[in-house]
KOLZA-737217 format. One record per residue (C-alpha): residue in three letters; y negated, x, z negated. Coordinates in steps of 0.05 Angstrom, whole numbers, padded with zeros to 5 digits, always signed. Layout:
N
ALAYXZ
...
END
This chain:
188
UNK+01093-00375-00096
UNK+01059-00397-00158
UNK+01038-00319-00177
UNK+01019-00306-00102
UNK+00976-00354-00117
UNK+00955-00341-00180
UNK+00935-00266-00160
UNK+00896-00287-00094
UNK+00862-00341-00146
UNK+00840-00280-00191
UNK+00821-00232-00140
UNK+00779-00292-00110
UNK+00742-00302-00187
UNK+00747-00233-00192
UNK+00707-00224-00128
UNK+00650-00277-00144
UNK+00635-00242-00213
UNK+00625-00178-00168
UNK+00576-00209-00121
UNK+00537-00246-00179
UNK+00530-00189-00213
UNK+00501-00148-00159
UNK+00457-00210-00143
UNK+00439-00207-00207
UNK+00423-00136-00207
UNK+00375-00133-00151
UNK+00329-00198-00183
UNK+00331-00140-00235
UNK+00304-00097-00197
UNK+00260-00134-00156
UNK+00232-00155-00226
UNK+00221-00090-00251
UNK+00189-00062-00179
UNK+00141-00125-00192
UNK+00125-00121-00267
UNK+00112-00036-00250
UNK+00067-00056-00193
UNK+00025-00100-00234
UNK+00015-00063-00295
UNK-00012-00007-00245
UNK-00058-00048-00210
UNK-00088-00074-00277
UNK-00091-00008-00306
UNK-00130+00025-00255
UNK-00168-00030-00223
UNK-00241-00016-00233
UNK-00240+00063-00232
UNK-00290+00089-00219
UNK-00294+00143-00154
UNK-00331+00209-00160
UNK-00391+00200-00121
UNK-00385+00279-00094
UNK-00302+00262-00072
UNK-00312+00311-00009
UNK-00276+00268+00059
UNK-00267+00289+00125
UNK-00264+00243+00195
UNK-00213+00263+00253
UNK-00270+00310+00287
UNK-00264+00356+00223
UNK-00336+00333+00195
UNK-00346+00342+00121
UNK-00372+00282+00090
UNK-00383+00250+00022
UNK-00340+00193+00001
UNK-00408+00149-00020
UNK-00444+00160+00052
UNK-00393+00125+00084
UNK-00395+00067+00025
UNK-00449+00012+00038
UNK-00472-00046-00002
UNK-00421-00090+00045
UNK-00350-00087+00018
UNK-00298-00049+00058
UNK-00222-00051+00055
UNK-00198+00014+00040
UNK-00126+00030+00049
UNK-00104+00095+00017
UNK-00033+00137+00023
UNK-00016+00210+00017
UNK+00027+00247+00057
UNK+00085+00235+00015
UNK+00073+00170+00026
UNK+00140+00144+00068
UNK+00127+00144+00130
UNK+00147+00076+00164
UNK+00117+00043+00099
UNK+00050+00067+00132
UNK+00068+00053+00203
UNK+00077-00021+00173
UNK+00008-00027+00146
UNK-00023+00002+00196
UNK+00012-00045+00240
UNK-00005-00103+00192
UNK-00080-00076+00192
UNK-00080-00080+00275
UNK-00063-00158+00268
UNK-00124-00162+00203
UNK-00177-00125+00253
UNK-00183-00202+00288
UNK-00209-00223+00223
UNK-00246-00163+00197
UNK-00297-00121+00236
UNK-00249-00059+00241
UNK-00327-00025+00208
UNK-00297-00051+00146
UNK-00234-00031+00143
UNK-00234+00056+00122
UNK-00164+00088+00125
UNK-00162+00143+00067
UNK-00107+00194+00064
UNK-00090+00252+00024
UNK-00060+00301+00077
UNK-00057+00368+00081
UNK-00092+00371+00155
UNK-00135+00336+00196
UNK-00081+00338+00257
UNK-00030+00303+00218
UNK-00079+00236+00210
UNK-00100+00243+00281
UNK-00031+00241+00312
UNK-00017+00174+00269
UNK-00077+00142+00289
UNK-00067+00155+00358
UNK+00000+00136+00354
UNK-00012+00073+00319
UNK-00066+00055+00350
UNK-00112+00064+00287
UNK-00187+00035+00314
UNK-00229+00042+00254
UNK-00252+00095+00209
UNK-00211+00146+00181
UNK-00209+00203+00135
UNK-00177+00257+00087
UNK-00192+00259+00024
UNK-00201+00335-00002
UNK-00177+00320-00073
UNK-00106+00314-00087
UNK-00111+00247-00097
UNK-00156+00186-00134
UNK-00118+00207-00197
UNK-00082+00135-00210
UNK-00012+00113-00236
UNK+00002+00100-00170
UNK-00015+00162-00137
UNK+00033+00195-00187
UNK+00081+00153-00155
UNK+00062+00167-00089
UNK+00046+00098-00071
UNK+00004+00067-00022
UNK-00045+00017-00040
UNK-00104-00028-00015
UNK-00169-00035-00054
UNK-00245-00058-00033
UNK-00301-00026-00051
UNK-00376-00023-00045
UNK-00432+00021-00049
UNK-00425+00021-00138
UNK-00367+00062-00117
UNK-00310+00026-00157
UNK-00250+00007-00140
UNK-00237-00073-00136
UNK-00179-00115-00134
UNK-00130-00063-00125
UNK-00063-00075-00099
UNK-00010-00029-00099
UNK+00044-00046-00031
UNK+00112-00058-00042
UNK+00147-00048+00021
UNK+00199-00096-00008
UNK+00158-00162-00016
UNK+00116-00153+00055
UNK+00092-00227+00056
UNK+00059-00224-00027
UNK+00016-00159+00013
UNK+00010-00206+00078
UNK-00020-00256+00020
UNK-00057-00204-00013
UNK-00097-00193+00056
UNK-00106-00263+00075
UNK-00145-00274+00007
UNK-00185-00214+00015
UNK-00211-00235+00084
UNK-00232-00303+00053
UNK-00263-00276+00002
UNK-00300-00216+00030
UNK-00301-00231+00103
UNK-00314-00300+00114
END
């Protein structure tokens, strides 16, 4: 009895090293998602956009990036189309609940896809109510992008990019917070 015991004892120990190690290993991780995150946002907050950057709206009209810019901020929110996909279904669902407290004229949705079709299907089937465009580059050319990672930035008719912030579809409340400060501070 005493080394039934003593066996169920260790595989119980055993067991709760297991779990706090892989506890352990995704605050690792979640660390490490956060500290990458960050770094890219400070790296590449500020750059500056090509004032040519050719864009196109859903009825296939060729535009500059800048005539669409005014002197009052807009939220831009920019993914590729390697972008995952429900990660953008979620912020676009997340920007339907912002468009009470922003005038959906200043929010732009920016993507780098291939075709027009592909970012009108999306918007139609997410409901998408303000403006939205391709980008005909590649890409803005940040860390992120490299990383195919969807972010949120304002900008304003100087054409540079403000307080980045790069989603993590992990951590949806810090971009939930990241939203609620730029309404107060731009849309108030």
């Amino acid at each position: 009895i005493c080394l039934s015991i003593s066996i169920v004892l260790y595989k119980i120990q055993k067991r709760k090293e297991q779990v706090i190690t892989e506890r352990s290993n995704t605050v690792s991780d979640k660390l490490n998602n956060l500290q990458n995150k960050y770094f890219l946002e400070v790296h590449d907050n500020s750059h500056q956009i090509n004032p040519e950057m050719k864009i196109s709206n859903i009825s296939e009209d060729t535009l500059l990036l800048k005539d669409i810019i005014s002197e009052n901020p807009k939220l831009i929110f920019y993914f590729s189309g390697l972008t995952c996909e429900s990660c953008v279904e979620a912020e676009l669902l997340r920007l339907k609940e912002k468009v009470k407290d922003i005038d959906p004229e200043n929010i732009i949705l920016l993507a780098a896809y291939e075709n027009i079709r592909s970012l009108f299907l999306l918007c139609k089937a997410n409901g998408v109510n303000y403006p939205s465009y391709i980008i005909h580059e590649d890409s803005f050319g940040l860390n992120a992008d490299k990383q195919q990672l969807p972010y949120y930035f304002i900008m304003k008719d100087d054409l540079r990019m403000k307080d980045l912030f790069v989603i993590d579809r992990n951590a949806p409340d810090i971009t939930e917070k990241y939203l609620d400060i730029i309404v107060s501070k731009y849309f108030l």
